[in-house]
mmCIF file of the C-alpha atoms, coordinates in Angstrom:
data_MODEL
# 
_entry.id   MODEL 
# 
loop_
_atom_site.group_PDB 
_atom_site.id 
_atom_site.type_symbol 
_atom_site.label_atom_id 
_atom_site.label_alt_id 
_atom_site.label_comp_id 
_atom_site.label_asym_id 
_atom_site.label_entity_id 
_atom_site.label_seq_id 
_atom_site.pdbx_PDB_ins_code 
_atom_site.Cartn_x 
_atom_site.Cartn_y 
_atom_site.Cartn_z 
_atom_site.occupancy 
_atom_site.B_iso_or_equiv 
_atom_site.pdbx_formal_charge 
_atom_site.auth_seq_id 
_atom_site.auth_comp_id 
_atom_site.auth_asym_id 
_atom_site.auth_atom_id 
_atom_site.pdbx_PDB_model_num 
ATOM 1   C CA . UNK A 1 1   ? 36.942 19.906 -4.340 1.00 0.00 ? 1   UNK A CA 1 
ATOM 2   C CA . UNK A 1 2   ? 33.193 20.197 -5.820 1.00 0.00 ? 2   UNK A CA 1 
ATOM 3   C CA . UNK A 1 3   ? 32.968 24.438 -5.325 1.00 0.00 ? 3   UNK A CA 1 
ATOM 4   C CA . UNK A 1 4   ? 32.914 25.568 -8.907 1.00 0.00 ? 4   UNK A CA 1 
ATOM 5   C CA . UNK A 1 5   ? 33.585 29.524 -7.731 1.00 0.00 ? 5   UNK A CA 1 
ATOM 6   C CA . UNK A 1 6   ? 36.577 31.274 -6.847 1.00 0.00 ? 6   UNK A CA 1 
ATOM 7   C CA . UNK A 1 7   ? 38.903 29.395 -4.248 1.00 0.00 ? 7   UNK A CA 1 
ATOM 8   C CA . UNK A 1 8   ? 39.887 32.660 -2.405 1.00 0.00 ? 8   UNK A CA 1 
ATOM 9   C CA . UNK A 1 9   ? 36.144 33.214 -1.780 1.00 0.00 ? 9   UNK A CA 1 
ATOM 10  C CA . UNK A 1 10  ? 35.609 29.552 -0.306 1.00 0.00 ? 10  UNK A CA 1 
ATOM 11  C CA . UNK A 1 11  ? 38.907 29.980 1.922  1.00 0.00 ? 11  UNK A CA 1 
ATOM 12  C CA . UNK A 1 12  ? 37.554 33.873 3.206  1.00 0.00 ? 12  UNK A CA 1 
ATOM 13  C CA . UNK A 1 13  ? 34.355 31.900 3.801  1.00 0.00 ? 13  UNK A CA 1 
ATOM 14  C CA . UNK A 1 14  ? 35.810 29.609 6.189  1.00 0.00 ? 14  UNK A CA 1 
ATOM 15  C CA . UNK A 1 15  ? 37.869 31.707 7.952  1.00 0.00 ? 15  UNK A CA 1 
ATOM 16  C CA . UNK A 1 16  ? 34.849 33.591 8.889  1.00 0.00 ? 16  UNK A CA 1 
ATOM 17  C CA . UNK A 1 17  ? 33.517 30.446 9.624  1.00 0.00 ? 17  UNK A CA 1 
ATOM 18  C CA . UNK A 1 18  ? 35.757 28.868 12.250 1.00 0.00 ? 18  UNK A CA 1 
ATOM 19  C CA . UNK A 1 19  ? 34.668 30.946 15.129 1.00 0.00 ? 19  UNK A CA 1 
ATOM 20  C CA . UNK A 1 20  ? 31.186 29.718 14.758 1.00 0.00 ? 20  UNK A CA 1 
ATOM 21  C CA . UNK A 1 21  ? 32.848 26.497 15.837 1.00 0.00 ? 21  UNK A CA 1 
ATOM 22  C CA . UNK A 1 22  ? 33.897 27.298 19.219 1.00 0.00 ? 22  UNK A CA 1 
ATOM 23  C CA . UNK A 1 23  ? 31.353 29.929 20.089 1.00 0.00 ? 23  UNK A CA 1 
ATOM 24  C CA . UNK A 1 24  ? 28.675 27.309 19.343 1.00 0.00 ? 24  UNK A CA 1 
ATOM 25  C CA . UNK A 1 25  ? 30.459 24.422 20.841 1.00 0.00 ? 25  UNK A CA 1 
ATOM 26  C CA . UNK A 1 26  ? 28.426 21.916 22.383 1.00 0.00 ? 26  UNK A CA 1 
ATOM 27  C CA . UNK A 1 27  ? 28.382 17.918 22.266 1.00 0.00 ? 27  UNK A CA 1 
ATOM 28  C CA . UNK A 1 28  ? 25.267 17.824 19.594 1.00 0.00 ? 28  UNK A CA 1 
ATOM 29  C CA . UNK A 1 29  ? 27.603 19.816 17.311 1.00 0.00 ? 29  UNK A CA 1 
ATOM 30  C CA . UNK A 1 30  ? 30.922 17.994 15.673 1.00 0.00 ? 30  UNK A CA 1 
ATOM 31  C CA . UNK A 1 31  ? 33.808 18.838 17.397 1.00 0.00 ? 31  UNK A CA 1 
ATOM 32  C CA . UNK A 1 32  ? 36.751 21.583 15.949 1.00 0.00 ? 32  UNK A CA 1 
ATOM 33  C CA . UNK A 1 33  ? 39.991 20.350 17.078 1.00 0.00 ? 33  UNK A CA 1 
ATOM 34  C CA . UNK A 1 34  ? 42.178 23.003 14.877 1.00 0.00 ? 34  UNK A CA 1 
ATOM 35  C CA . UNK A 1 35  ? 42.307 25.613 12.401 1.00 0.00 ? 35  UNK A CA 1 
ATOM 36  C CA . UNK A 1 36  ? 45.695 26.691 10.523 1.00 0.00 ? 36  UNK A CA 1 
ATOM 37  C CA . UNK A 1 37  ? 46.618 28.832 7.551  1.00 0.00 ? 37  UNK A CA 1 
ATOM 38  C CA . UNK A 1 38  ? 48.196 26.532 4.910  1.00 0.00 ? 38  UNK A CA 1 
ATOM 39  C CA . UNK A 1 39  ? 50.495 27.264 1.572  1.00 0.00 ? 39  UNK A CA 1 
ATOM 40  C CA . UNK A 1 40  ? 47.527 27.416 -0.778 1.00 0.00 ? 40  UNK A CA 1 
ATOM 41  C CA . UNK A 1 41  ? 44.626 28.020 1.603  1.00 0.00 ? 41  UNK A CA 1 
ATOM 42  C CA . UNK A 1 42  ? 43.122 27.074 5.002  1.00 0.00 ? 42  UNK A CA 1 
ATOM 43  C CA . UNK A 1 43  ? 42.609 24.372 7.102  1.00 0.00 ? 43  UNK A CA 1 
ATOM 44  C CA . UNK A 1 44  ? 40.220 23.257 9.544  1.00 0.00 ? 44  UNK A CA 1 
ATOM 45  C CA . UNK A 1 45  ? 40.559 19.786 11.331 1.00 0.00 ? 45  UNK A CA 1 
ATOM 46  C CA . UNK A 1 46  ? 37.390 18.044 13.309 1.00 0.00 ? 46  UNK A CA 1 
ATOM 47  C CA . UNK A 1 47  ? 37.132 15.226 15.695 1.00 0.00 ? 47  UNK A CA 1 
ATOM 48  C CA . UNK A 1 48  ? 35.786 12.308 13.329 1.00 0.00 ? 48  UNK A CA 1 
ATOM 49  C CA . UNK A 1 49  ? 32.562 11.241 13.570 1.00 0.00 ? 49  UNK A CA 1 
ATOM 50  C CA . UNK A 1 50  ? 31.358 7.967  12.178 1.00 0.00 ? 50  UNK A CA 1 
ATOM 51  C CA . UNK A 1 51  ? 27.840 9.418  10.370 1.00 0.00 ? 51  UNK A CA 1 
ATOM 52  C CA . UNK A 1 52  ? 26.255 9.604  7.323  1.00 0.00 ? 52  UNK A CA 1 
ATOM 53  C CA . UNK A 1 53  ? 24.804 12.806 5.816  1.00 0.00 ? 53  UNK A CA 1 
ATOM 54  C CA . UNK A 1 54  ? 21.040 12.582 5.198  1.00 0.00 ? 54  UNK A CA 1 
ATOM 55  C CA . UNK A 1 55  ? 21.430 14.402 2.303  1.00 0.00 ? 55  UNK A CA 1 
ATOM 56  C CA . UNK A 1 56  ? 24.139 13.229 0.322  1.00 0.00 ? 56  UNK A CA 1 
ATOM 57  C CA . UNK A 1 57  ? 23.223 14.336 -3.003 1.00 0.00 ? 57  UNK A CA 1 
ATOM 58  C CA . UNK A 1 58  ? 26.737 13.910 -4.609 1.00 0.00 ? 58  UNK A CA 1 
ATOM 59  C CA . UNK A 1 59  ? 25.346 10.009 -4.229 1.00 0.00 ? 59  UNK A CA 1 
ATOM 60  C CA . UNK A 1 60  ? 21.467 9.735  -4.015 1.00 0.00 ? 60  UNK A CA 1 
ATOM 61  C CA . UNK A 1 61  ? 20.246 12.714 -5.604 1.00 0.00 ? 61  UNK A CA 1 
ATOM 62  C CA . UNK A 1 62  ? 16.406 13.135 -6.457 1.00 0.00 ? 62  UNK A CA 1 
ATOM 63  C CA . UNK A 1 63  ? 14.480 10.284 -5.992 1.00 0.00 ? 63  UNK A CA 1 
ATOM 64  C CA . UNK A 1 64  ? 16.752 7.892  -5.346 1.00 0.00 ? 64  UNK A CA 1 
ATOM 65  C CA . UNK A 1 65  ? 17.512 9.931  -2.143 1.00 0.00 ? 65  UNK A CA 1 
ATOM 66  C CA . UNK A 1 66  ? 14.565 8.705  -1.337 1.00 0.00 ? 66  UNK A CA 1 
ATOM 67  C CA . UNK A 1 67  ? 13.999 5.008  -2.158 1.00 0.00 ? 67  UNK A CA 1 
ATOM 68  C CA . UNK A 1 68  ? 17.594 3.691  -3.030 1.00 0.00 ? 68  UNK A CA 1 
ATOM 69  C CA . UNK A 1 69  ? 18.100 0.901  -0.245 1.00 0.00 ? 69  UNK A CA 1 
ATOM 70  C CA . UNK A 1 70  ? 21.868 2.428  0.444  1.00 0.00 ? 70  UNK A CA 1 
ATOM 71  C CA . UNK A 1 71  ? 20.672 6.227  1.092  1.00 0.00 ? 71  UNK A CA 1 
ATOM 72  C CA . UNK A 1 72  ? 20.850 7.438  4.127  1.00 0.00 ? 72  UNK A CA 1 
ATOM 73  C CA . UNK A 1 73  ? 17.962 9.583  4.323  1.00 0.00 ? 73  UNK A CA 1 
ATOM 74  C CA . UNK A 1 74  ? 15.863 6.132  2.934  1.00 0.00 ? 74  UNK A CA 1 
ATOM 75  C CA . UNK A 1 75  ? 17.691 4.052  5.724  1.00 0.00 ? 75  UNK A CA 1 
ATOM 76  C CA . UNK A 1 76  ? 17.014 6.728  8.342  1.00 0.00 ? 76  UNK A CA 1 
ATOM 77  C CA . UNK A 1 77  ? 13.396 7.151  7.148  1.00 0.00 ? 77  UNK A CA 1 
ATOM 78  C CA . UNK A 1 78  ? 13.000 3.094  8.012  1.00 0.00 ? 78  UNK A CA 1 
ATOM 79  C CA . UNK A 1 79  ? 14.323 3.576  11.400 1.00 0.00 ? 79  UNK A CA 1 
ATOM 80  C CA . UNK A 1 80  ? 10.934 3.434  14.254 1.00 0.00 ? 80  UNK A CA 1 
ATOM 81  C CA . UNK A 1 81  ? 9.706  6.433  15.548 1.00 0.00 ? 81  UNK A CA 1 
ATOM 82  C CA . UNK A 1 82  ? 11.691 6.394  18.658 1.00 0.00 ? 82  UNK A CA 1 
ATOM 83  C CA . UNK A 1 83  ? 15.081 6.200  17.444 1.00 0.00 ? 83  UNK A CA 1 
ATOM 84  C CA . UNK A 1 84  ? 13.948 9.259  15.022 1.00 0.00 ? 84  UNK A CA 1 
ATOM 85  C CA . UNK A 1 85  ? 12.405 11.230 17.795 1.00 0.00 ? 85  UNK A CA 1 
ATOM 86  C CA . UNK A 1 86  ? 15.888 10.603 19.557 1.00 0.00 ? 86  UNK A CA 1 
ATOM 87  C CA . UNK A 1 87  ? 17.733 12.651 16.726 1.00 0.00 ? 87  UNK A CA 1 
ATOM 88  C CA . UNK A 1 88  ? 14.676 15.410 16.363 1.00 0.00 ? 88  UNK A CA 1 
ATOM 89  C CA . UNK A 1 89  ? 15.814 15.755 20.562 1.00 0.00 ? 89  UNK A CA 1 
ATOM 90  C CA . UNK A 1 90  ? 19.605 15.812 19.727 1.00 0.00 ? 90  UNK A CA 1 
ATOM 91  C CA . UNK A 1 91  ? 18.597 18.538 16.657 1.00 0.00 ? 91  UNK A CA 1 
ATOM 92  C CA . UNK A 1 92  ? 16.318 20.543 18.889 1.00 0.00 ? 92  UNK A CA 1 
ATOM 93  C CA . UNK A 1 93  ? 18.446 20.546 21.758 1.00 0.00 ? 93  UNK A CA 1 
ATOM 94  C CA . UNK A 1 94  ? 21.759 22.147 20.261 1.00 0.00 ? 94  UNK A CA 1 
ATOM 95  C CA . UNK A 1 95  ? 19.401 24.611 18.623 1.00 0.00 ? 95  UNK A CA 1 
ATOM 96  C CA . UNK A 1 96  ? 18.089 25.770 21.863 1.00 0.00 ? 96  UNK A CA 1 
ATOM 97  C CA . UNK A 1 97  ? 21.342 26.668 22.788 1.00 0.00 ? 97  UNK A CA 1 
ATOM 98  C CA . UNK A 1 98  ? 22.201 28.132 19.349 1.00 0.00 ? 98  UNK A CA 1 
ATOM 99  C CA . UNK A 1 99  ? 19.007 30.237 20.211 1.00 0.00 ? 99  UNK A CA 1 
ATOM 100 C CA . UNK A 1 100 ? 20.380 31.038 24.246 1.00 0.00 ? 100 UNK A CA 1 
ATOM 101 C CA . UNK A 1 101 ? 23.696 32.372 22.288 1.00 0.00 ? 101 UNK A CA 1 
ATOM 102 C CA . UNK A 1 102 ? 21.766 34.751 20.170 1.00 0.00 ? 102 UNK A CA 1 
ATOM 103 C CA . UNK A 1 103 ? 22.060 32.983 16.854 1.00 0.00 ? 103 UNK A CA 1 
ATOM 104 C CA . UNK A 1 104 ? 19.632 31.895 14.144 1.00 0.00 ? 104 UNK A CA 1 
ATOM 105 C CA . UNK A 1 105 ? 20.287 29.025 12.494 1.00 0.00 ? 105 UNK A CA 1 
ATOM 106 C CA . UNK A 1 106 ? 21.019 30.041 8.505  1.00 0.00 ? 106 UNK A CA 1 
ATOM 107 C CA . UNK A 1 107 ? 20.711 27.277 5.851  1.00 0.00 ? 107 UNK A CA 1 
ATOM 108 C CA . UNK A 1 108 ? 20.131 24.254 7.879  1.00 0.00 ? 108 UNK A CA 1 
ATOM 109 C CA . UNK A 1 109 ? 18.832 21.254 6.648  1.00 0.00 ? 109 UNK A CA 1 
ATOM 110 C CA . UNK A 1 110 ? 18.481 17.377 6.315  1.00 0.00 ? 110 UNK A CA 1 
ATOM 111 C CA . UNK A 1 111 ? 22.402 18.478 4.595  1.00 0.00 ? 111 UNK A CA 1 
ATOM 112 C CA . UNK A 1 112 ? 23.589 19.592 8.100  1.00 0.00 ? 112 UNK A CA 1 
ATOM 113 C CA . UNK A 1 113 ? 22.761 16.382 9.784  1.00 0.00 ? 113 UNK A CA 1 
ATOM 114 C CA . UNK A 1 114 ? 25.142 13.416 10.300 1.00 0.00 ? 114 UNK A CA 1 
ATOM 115 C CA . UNK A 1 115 ? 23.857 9.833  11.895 1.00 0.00 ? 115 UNK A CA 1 
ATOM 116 C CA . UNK A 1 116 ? 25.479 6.985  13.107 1.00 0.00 ? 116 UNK A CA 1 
ATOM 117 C CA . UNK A 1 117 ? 24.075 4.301  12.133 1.00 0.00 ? 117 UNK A CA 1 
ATOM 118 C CA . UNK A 1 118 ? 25.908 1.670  14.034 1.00 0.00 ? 118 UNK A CA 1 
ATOM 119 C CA . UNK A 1 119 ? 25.245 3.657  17.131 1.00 0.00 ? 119 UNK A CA 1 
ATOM 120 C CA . UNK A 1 120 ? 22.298 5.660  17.063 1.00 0.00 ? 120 UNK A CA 1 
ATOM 121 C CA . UNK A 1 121 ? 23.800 9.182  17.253 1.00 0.00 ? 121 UNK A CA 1 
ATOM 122 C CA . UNK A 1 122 ? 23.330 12.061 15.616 1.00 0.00 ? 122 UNK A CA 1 
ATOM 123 C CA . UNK A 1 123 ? 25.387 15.330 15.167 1.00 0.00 ? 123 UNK A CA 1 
ATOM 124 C CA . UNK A 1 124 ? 25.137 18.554 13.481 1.00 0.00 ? 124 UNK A CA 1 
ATOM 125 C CA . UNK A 1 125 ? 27.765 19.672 10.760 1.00 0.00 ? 125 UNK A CA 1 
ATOM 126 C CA . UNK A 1 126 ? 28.413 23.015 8.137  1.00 0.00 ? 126 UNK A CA 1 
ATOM 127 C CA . UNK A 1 127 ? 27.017 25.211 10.619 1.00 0.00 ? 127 UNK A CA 1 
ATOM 128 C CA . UNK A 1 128 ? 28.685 27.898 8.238  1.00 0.00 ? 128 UNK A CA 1 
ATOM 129 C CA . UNK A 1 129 ? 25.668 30.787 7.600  1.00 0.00 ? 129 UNK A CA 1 
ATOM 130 C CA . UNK A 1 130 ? 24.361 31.120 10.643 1.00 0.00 ? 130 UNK A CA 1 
ATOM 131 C CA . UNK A 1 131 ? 24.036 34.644 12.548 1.00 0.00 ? 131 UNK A CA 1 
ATOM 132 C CA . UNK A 1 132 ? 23.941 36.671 15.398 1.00 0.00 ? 132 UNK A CA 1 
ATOM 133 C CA . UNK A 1 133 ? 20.004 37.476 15.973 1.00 0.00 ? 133 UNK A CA 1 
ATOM 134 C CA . UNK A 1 134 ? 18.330 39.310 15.147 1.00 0.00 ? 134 UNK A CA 1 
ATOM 135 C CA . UNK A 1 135 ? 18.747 39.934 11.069 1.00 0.00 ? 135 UNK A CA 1 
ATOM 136 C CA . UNK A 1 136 ? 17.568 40.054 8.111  1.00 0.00 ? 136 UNK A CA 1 
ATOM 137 C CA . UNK A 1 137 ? 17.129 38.464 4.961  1.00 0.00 ? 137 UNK A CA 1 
ATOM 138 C CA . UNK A 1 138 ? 20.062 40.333 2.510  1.00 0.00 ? 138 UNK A CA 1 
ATOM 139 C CA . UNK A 1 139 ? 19.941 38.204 -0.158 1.00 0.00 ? 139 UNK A CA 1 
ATOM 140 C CA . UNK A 1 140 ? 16.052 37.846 -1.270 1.00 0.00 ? 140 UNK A CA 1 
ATOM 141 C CA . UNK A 1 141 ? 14.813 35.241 -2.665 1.00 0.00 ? 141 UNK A CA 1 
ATOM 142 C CA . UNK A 1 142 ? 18.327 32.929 -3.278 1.00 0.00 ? 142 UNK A CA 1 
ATOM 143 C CA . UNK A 1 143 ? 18.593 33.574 0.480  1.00 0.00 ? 143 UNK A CA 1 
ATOM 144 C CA . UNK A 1 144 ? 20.860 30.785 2.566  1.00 0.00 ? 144 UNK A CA 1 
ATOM 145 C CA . UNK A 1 145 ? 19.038 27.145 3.148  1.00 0.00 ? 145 UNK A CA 1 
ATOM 146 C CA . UNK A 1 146 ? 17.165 24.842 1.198  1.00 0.00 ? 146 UNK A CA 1 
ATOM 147 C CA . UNK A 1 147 ? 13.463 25.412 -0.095 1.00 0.00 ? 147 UNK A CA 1 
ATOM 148 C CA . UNK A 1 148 ? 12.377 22.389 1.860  1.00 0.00 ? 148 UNK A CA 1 
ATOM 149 C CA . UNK A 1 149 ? 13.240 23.994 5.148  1.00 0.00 ? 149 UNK A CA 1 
ATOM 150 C CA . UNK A 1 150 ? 13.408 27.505 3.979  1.00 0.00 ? 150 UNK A CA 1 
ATOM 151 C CA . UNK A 1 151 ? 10.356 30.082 5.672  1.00 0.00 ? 151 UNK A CA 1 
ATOM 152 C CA . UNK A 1 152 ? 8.553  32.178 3.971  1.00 0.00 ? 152 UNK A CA 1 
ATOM 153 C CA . UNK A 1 153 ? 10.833 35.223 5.020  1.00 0.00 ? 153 UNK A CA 1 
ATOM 154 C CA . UNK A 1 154 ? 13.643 33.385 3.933  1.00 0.00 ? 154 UNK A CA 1 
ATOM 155 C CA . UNK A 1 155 ? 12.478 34.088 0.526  1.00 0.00 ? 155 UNK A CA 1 
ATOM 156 C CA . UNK A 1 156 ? 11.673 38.319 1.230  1.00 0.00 ? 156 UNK A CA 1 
ATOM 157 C CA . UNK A 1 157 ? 14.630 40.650 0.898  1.00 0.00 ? 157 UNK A CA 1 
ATOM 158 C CA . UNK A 1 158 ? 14.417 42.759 3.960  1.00 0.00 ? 158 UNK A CA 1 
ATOM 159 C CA . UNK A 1 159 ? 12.289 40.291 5.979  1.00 0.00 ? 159 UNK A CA 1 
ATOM 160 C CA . UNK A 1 160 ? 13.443 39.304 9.755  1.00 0.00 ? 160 UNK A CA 1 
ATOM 161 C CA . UNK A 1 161 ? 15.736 36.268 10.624 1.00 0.00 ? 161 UNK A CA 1 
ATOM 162 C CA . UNK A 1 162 ? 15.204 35.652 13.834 1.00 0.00 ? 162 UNK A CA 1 
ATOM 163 C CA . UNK A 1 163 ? 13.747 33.227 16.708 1.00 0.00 ? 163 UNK A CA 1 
ATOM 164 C CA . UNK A 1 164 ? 10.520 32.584 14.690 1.00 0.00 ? 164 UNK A CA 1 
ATOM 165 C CA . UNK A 1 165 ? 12.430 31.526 11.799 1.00 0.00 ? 165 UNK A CA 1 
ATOM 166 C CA . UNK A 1 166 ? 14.113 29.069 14.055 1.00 0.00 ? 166 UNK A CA 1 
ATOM 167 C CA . UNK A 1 167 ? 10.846 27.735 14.661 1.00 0.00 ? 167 UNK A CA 1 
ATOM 168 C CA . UNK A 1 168 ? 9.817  26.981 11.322 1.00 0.00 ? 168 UNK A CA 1 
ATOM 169 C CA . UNK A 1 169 ? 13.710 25.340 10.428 1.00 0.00 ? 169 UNK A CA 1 
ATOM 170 C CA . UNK A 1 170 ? 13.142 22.730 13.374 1.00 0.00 ? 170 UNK A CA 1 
ATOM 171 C CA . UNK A 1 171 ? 8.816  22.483 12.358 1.00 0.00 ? 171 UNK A CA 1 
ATOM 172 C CA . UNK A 1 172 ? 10.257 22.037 8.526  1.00 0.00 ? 172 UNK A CA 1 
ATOM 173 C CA . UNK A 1 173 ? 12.936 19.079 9.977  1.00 0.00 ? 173 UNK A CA 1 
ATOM 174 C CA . UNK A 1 174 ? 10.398 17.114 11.895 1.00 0.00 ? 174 UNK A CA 1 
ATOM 175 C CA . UNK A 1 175 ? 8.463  17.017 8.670  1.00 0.00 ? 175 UNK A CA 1 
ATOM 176 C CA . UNK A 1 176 ? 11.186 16.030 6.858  1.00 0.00 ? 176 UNK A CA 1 
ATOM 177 C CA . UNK A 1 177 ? 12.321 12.883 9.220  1.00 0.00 ? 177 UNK A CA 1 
ATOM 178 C CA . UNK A 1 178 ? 8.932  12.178 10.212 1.00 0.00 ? 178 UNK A CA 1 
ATOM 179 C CA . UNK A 1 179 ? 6.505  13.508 7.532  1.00 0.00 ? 179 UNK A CA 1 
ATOM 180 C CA . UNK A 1 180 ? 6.403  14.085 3.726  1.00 0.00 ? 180 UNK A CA 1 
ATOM 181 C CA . UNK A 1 181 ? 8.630  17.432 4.318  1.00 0.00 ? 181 UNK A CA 1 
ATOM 182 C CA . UNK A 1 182 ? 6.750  19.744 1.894  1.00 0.00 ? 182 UNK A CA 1 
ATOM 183 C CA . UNK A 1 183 ? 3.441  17.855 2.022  1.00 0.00 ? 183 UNK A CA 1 
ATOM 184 C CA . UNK A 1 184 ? 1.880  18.759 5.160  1.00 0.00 ? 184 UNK A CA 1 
ATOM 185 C CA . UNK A 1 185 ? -0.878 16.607 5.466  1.00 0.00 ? 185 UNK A CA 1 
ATOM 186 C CA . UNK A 1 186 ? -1.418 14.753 8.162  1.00 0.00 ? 186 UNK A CA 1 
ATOM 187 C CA . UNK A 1 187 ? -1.327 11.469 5.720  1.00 0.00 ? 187 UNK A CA 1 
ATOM 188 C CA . UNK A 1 188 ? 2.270  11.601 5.080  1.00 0.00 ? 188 UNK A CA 1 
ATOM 189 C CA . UNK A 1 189 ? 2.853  12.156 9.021  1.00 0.00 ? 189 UNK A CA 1 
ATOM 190 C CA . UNK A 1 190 ? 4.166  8.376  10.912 1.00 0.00 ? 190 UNK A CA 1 
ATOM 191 C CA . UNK A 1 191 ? 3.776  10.082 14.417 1.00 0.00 ? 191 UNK A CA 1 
ATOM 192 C CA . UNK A 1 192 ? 0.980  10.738 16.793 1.00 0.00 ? 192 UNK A CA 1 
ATOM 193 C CA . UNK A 1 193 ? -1.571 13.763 16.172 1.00 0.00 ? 193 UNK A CA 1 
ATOM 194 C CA . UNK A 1 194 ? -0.218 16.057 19.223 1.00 0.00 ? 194 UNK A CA 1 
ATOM 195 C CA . UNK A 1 195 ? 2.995  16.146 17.749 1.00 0.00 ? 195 UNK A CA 1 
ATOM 196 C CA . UNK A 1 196 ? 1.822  16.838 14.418 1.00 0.00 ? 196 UNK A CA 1 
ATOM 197 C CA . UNK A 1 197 ? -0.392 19.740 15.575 1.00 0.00 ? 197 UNK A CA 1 
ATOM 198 C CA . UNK A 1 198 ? 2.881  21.061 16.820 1.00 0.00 ? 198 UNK A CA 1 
ATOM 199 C CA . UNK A 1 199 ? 4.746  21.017 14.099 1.00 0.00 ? 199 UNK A CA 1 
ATOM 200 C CA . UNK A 1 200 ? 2.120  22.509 12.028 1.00 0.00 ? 200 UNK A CA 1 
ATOM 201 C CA . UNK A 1 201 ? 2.306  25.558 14.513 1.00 0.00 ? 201 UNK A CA 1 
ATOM 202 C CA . UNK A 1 202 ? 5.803  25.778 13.990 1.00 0.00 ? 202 UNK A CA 1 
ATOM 203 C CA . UNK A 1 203 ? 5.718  26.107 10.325 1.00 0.00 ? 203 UNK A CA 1 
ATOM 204 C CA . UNK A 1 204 ? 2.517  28.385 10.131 1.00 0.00 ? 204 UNK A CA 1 
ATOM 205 C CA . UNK A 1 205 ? 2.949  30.699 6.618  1.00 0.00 ? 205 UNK A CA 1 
ATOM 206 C CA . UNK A 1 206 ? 1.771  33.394 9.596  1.00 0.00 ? 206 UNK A CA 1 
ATOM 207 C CA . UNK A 1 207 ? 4.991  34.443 11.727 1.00 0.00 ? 207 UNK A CA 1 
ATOM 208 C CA . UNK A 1 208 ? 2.625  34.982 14.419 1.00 0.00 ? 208 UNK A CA 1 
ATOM 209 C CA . UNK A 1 209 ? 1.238  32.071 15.235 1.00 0.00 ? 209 UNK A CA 1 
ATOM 210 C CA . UNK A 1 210 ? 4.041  30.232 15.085 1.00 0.00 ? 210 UNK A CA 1 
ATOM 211 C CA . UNK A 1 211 ? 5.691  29.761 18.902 1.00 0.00 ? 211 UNK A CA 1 
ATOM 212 C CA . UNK A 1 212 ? 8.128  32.505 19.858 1.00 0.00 ? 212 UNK A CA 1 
ATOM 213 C CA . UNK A 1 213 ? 10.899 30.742 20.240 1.00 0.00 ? 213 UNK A CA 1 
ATOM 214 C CA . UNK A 1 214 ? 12.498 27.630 19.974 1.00 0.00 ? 214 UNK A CA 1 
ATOM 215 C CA . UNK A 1 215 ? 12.587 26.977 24.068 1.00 0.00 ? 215 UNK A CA 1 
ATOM 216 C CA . UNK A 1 216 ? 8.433  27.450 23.894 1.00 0.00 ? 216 UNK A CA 1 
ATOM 217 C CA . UNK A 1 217 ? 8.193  24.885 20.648 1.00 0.00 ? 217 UNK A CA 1 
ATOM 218 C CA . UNK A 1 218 ? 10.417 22.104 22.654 1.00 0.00 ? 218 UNK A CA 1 
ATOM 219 C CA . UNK A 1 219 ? 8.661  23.013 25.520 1.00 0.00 ? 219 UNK A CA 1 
ATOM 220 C CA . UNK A 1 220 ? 4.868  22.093 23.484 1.00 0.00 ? 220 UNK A CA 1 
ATOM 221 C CA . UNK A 1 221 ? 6.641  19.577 21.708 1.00 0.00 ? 221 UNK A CA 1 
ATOM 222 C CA . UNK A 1 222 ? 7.804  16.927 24.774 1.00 0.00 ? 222 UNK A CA 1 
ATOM 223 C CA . UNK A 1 223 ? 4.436  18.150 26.348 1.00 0.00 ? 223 UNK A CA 1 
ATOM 224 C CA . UNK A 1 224 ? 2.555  15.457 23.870 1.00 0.00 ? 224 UNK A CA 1 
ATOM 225 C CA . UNK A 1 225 ? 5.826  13.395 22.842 1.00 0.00 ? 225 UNK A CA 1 
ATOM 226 C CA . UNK A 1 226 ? 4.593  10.444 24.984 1.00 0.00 ? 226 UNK A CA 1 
# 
């Protein structure tokens, strides 16, 4: 309803999509029920989930994203540490098993995650761009993903896509739902110094000294959680 391109290139897109669904099925990810061809394009049905995007933009966009009373990012960002370490867990564990099934995670973002307020729950959604591992950035600069959780690579045409970018998407989140996302500094950061340092590894500018994969950040991260 809001795609401003060609219609037959959204429907191809989700087509292509759909598999992605089952192949990374998993309780942290919402839940494909059906897919079906329909008279003017395609369908695909998911099990309802009762969460708010942390990025709705087509409500809160800008600023008030961040300090209107009734956006969800804002209302998430008041929630205590816990409950937001309790979706970073939920977020990090689905990726791990994204990363066991050989994908990297393309163009995720605060956009891709859904929270239940009511509840405390959070799940992933538009899981769309993401890849079998390893590849490569095809598209340069206007690669898949947002800036604020976009790598370095993921602005080089030619550059690798692959575990180590996964690191710095999940280093880039905690900053966003626990820090000042693009602001680093350790001012803008509401949880304890271990955790920071970790993060900071994870979105090191340098590839290499980032952790390997995702498994080895987790592994650092719940190391100094408590």
């Amino acid at each position: 309803m809001e795609f401003f391109g060609s219609p037959r290139d959204a429907i191809s897109r989700l087509k292509v999509t759909v598999p992605l669904y089952k192949t990374l099925e998993h309780p942290n990810l919402i839940s494909l029920i059906d897919h079906f061809e329909t008279n003017d394009g395609y369908a695909a049905i998911f099990e309802w989930f009762n969460g708010e995007c942390l990025h709705s933009h087509w409500l809160f966009a800008l600023q008030p994203k961040h300090s209107h009373p009734e956006s969800p990012f804002y209302r998430f960002k008041q929630l205590s540490i816990e409950k937001r370490l309790q979706s970073l867990d939920t977020i990090y564990e689905f990726h791990k098993y994204v990363e066991s099934k050989g994908y990297v995670a393309v163009d995720f973002y605060d956009g891709s995650i859904l929270y239940d307020f009511s509840k405390d729950l959070t799940r992933i959604c538009d899981i769309d761009f993401y890849r079998l591992a390893p590849s490569v950035n095809d598209m340069g600069e206007n690669f898949w993903g947002a800036r604020r959780s976009k790598s370095p690579e993921e602005f080089i045409l030619g550059a690798p896509i692959d575990a180590r970018t996964n690191v710095f998407t999940m280093g880039a989140i905690a900053f966003g739902l626990l820090g000042g996302e693009m602001d680093h500094s350790f001012s803008k950061w509401e949880a304890n110094r271990s955790l920071y340092e970790v993060a900071l590894r994870a979105v090191s500018k340098d590839r290499e000294q980032r952790y390997k994969t995702i498994n080895d950040f987790i592994n650092a991260w719940n190391s100094v959680k408590n």
